[in-house]
N, CA, C and O of each residue as an XYZ file, in Angstrom:
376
protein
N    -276.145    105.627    -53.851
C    -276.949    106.834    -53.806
C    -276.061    108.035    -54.121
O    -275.058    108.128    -53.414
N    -276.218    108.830    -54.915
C    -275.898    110.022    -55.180
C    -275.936    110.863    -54.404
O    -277.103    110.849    -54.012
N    -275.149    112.018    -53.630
C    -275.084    112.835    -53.075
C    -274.260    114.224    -53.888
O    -273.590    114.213    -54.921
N    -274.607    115.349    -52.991
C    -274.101    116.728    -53.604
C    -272.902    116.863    -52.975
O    -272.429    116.379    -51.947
N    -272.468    117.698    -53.889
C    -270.940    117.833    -53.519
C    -271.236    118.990    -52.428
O    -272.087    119.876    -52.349
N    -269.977    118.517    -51.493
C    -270.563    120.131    -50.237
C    -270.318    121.600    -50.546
O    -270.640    122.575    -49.867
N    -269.593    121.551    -51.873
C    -269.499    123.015    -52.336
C    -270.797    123.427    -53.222
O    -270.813    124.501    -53.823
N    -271.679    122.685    -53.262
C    -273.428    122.519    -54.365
C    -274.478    123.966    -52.905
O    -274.977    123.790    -51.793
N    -274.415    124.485    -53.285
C    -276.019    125.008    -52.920
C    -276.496    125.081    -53.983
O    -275.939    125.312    -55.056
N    -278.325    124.752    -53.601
C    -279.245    124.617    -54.833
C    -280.759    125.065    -53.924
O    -281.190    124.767    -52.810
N    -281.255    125.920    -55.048
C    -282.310    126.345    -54.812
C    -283.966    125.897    -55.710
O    -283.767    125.869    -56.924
N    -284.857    125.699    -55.483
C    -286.064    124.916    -56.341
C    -286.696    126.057    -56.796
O    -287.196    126.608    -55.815
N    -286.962    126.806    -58.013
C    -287.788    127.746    -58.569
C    -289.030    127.280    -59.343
O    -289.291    126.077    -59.351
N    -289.749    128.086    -59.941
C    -290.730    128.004    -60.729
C    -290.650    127.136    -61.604
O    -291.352    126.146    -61.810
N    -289.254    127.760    -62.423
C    -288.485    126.618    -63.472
C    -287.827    125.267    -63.293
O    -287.732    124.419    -64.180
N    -287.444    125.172    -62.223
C    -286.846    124.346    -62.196
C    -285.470    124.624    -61.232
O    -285.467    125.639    -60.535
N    -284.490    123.852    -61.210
C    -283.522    123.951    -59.481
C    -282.404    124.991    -60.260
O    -282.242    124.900    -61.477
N    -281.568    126.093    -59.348
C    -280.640    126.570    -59.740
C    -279.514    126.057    -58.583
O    -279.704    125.892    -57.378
N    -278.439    125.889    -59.268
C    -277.199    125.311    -58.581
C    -276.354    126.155    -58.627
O    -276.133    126.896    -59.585
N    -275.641    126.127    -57.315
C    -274.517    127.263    -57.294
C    -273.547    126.156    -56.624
O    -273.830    125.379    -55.712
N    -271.634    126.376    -57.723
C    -271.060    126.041    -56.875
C    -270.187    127.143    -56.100
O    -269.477    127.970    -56.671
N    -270.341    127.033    -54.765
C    -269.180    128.168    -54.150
C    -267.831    127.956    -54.252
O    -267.129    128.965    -54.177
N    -267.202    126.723    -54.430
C    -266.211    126.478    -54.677
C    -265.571    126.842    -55.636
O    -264.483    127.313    -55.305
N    -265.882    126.830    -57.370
C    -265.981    127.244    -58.685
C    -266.629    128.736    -58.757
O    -266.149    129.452    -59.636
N    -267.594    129.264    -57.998
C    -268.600    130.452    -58.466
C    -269.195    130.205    -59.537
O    -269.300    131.133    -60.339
N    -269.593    129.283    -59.774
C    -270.785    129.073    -60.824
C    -272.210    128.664    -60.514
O    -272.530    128.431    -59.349
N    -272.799    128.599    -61.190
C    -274.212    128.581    -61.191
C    -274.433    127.723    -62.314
O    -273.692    127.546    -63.281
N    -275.993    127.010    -61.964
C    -276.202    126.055    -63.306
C    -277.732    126.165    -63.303
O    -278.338    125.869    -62.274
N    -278.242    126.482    -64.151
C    -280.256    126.560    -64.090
C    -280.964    125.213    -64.510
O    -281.210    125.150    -65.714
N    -281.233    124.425    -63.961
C    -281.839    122.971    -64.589
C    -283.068    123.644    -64.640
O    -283.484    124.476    -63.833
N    -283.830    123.055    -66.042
C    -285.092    123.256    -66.335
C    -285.942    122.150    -65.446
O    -285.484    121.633    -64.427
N    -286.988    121.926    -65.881
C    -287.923    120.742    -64.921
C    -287.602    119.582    -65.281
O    -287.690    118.820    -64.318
N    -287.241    119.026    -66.289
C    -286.901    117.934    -66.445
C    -285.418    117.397    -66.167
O    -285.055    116.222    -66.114
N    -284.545    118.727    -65.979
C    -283.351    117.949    -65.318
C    -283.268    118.444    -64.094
O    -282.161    118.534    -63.563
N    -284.427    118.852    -63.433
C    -285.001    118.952    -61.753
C    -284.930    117.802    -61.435
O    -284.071    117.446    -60.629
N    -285.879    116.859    -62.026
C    -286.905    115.632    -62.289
C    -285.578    115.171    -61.658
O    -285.389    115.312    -60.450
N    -284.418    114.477    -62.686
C    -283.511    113.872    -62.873
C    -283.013    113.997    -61.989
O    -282.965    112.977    -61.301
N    -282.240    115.423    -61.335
C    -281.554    115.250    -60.280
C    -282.119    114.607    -58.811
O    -281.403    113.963    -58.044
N    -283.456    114.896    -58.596
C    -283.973    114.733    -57.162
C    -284.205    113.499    -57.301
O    -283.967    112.909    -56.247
N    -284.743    112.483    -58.531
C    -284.437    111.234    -58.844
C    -283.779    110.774    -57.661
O    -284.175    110.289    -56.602
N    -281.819    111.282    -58.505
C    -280.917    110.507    -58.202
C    -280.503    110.925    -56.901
O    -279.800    110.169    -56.230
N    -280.834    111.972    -56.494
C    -280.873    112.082    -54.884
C    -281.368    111.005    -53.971
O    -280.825    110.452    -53.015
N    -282.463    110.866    -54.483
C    -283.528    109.704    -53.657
C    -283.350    108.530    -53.858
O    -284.188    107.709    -53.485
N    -281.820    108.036    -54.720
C    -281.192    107.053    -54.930
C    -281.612    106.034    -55.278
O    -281.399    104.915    -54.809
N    -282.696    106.566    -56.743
C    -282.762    105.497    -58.273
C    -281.634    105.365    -58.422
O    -280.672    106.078    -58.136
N    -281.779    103.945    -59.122
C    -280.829    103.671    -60.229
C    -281.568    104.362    -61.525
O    -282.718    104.793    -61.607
N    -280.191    104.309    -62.819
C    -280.176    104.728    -63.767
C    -281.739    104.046    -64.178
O    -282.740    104.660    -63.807
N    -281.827    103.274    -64.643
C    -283.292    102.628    -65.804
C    -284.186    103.503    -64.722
O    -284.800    104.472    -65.169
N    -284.277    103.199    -63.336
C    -285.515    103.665    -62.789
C    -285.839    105.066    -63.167
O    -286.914    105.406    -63.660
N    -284.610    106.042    -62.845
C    -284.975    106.914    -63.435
C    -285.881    107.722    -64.874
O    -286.757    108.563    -65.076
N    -284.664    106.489    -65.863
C    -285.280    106.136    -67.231
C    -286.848    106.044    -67.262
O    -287.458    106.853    -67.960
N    -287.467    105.184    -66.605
C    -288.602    105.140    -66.709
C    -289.428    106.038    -66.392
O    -290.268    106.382    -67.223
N    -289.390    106.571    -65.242
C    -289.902    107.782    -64.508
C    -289.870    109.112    -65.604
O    -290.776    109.883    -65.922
N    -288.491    109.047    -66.025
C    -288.927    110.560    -67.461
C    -289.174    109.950    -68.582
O    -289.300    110.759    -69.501
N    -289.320    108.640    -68.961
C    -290.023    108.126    -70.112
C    -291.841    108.247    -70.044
O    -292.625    108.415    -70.978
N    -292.088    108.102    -68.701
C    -293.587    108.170    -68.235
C    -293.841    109.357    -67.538
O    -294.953    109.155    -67.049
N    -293.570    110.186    -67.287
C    -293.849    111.797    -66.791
C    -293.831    112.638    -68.086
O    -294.586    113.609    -68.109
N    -293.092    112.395    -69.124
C    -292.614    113.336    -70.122
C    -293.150    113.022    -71.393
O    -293.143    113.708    -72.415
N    -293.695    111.699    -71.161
C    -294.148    110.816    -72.473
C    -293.498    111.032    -73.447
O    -294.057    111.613    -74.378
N    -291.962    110.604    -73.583
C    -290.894    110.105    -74.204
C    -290.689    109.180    -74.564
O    -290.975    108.529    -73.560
N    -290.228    108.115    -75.634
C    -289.814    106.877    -75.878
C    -288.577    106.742    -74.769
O    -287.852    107.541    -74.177
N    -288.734    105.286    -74.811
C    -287.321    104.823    -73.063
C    -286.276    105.221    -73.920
O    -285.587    106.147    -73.490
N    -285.920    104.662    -75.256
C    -284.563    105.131    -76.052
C    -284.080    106.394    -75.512
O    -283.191    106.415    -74.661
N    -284.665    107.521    -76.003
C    -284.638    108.797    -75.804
C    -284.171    109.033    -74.807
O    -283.023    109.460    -74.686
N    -285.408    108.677    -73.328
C    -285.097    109.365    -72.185
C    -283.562    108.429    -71.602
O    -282.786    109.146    -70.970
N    -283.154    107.059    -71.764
C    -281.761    106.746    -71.678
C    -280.986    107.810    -71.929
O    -280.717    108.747    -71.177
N    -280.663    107.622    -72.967
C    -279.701    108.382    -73.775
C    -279.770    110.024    -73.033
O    -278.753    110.523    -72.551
N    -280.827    110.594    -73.030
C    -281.028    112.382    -72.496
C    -280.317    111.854    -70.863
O    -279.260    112.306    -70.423
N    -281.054    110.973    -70.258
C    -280.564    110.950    -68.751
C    -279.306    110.291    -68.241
O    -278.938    110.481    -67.081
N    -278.593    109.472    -69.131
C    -277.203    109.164    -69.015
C    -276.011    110.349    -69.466
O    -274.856    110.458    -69.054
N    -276.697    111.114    -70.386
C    -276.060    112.395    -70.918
C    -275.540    113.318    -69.739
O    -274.404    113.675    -69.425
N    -277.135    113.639    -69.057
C    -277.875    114.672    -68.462
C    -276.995    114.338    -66.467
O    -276.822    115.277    -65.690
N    -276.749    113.375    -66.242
C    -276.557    112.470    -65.289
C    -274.807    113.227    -65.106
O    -274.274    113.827    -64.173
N    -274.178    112.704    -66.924
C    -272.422    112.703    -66.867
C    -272.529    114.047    -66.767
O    -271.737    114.400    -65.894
N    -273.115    114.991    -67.223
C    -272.684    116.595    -67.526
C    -272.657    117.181    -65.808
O    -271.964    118.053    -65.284
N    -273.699    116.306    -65.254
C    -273.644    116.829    -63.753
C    -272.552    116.021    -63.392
O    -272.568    116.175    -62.171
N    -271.472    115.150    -63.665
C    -270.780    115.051    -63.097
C    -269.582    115.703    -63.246
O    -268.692    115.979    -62.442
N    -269.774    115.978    -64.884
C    -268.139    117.009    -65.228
C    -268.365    118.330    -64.589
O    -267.447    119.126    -64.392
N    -269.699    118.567    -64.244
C    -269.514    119.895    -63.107
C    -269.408    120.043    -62.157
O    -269.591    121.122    -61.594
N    -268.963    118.671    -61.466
C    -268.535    118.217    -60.306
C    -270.026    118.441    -59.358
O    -270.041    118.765    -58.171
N    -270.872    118.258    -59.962
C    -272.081    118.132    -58.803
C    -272.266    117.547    -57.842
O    -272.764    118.071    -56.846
N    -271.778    115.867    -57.930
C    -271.622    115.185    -56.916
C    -270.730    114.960    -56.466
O    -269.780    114.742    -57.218
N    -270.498    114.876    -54.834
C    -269.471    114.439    -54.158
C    -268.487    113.664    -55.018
O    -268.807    112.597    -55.542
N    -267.190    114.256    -55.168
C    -266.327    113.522    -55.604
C    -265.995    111.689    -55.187
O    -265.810    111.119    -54.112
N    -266.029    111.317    -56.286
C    -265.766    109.870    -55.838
C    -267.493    108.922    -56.189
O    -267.726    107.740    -56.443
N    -267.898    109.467    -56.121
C    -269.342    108.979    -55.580
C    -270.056    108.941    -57.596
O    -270.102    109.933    -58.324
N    -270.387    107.858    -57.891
C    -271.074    107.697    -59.112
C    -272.204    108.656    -59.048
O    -272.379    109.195    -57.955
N    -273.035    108.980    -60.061
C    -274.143    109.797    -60.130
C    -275.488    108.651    -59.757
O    -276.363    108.994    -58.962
N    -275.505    107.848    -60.154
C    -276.202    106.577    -59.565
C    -275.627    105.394    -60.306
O    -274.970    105.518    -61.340
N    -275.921    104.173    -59.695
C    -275.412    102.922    -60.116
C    -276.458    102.883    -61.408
O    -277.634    103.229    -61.524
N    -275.700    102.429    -62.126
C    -276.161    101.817    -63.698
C    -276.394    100.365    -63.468
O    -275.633     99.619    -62.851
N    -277.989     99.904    -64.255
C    -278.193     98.543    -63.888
C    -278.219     97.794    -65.412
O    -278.785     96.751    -65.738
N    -277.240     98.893    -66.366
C    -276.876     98.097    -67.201
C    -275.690     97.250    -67.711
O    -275.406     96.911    -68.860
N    -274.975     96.962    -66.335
C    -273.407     96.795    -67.144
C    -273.305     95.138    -65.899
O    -272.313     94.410    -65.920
């Protein structure tokens, strides 16, 4: 299961979640679909499940939404979103 890093406050808007790290001072604006994604992997999908969930909410081909949510998944990790150490969710492809 994915968890936030303890330097993450995040807030849920109109648009979609804004992330602040206090640690860094940054901020990050996810639109709704990488809302979708994150609270997903909060609630500790795996990768495909997720996949499916924005392949069928977004009416996307699965190709697509893979590829966008394995992308979408690593970028939150090079911003250190999640607890260090901790995968963004287990991949049930390897």
């Amino acid at each position: 299961m994915a968890r936030l890093s303890p330097a993450i406050r995040y807030t849920e808007t109109a648009d979609g979640h804004v992330l602040f790290d206090r640690h860094r001072g940054r901020m990050l604006c996810l639109n709704p679909v990488g809302s979708t994604i994150l609270e997903l992997a909060l609630e500790g999908l795996q990768e495909e499940e997720i996949v499916s969930r924005i392949a069928t909410e977004y009416v996307v081909d699965v190709r697509t939404a893979r590829t966008d949510v394995r992308e979408f998944l690593q970028s939150l990790c090079n911003h250190h979103i999640f607890e260090e150490g901790q995968p963004a969710v287990p991949r049930t492809d390897q």
